[in-house]
C-alpha positions, 0 to 999 in steps of 0.5 A, spaced: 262 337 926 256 341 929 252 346 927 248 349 921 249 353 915 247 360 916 240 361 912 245 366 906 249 359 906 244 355 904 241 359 899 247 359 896 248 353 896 242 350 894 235 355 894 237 361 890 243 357 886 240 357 878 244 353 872 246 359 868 246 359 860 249 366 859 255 368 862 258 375 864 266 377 861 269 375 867 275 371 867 275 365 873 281 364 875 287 358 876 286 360 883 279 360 884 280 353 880 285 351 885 280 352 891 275 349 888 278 343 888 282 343 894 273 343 897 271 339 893 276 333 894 274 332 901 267 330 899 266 323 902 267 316 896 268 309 897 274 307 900 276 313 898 277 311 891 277 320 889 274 317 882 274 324 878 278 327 873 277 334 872 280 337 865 278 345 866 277 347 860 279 355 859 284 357 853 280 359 846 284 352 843 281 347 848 274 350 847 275 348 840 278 341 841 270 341 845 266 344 841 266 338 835 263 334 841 257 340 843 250 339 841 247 345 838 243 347 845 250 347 849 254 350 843 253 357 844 253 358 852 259 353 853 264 357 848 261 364 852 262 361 859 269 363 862 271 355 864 267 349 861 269 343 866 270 336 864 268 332 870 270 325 868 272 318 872 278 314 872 276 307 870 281 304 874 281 308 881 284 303 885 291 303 882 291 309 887 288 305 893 295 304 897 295 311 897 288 314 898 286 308 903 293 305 906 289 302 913 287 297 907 293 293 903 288 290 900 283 294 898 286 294 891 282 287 890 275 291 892 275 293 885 280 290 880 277 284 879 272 285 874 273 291 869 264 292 869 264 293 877 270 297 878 267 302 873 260 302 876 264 304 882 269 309 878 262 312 876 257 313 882 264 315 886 265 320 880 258 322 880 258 323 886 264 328 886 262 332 881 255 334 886 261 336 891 264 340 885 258 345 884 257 346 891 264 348 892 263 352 885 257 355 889 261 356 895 267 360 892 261 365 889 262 361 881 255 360 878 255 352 875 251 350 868 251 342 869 249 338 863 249 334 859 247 334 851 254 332 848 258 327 844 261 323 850 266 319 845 268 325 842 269 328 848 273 322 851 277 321 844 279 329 845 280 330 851 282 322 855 284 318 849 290 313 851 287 314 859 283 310 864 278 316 864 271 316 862 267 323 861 261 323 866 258 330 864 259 338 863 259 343 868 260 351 865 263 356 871 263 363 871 259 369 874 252 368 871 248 373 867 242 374 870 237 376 864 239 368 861 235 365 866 228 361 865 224 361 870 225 357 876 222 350 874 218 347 880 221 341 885 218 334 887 214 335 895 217 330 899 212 326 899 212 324 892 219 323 893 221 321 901 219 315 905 220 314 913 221 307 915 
């Protein structure tokens, strides 16, 4: 792979992109989510575990299912916003491992032999995979308002009760309105951050 990102590319990635707390009437569709994920799924994870679980929440009924679960600062935003992403991890990946890593029989045994490492893993991965959600979202030309500030055992009793699946955190889609926007917070300099050793 070579070459670099036009500089269009990289502010909408990253430079220009905003978390979005209002939202346009403007439906997302299935299959813009479908693409979404079929980006998103190449990012790299461990082994290739692919730990995410994501429920796209659209019809009026689910948004009610979610809303017991809002904390008071997401509950507006989250009910007006097109799709409401539930990006969780499947605490027990590895179940999948013959199929996603099948140069290694026994990667399986990587991970199944202790329930805490297996969701450390399941949750880094998973983490990981919901960073690759918001750039493929970006890509696409859907704008992401990523929190959390929810109740996670409601959302795990509403959405993945009697699974292996955990939620990691929330991630609203759609087309953003503009006049919902704080202004731009400042970032850490590198210094303040990075080492070179």
């Amino acid at each position: 792979m070579s070459g670099i990102l036009s500089e269009d590319a990289l502010d909408t990635l990253f430079r220009h992109a905003r978390t979005h707390n209002a939202w346009q009437d403007k439906p997302v569709s299935d299959e813009t989510l479908y693409k979404l994920y079929d980006l998103m799924k190449w990012g790299p994870t461990s082994a290739n575990c692919s730990a995410a679980r994501i429920v796209f929440v659209k019809s009026k009924e689910a948004k009610e299912k979610l809303k017991p679960a809002l904390s008071a600062g997401n509950l507006e935003k989250t009910m007006a916003a097109p799709v409401t992403a539930i990006i969780g991890y499947d605490v027990e990946f590895y179940e999948r491992l013959p199929e996603l890593f099948p140069h290694a029989p026994e990667a399986k045994t990587w991970f199944n032999w202790s329930k805490e490492w297996a969701e450390q893993t399941a949750f880094r991965n998973g983490s990981l995979q919901g960073g690759y959600f918001i750039l493929a979202a970006r890509a696409l030309g859907l704008d992401c308002g990523p929190m959390s500030g929810f109740d996670m055992k409601k959302v795990d009793e509403a959405f993945f009760a009697g699974t292996t699946v955990k939620v990691n955190f929330l991630c609203n889609l759609g087309y953003g309105n503009p006049d919902g926007l704080f202004g731009r917070s400042p970032r850490l300099p590198f210094a303040d951050v990075c080492q070179i050793v």
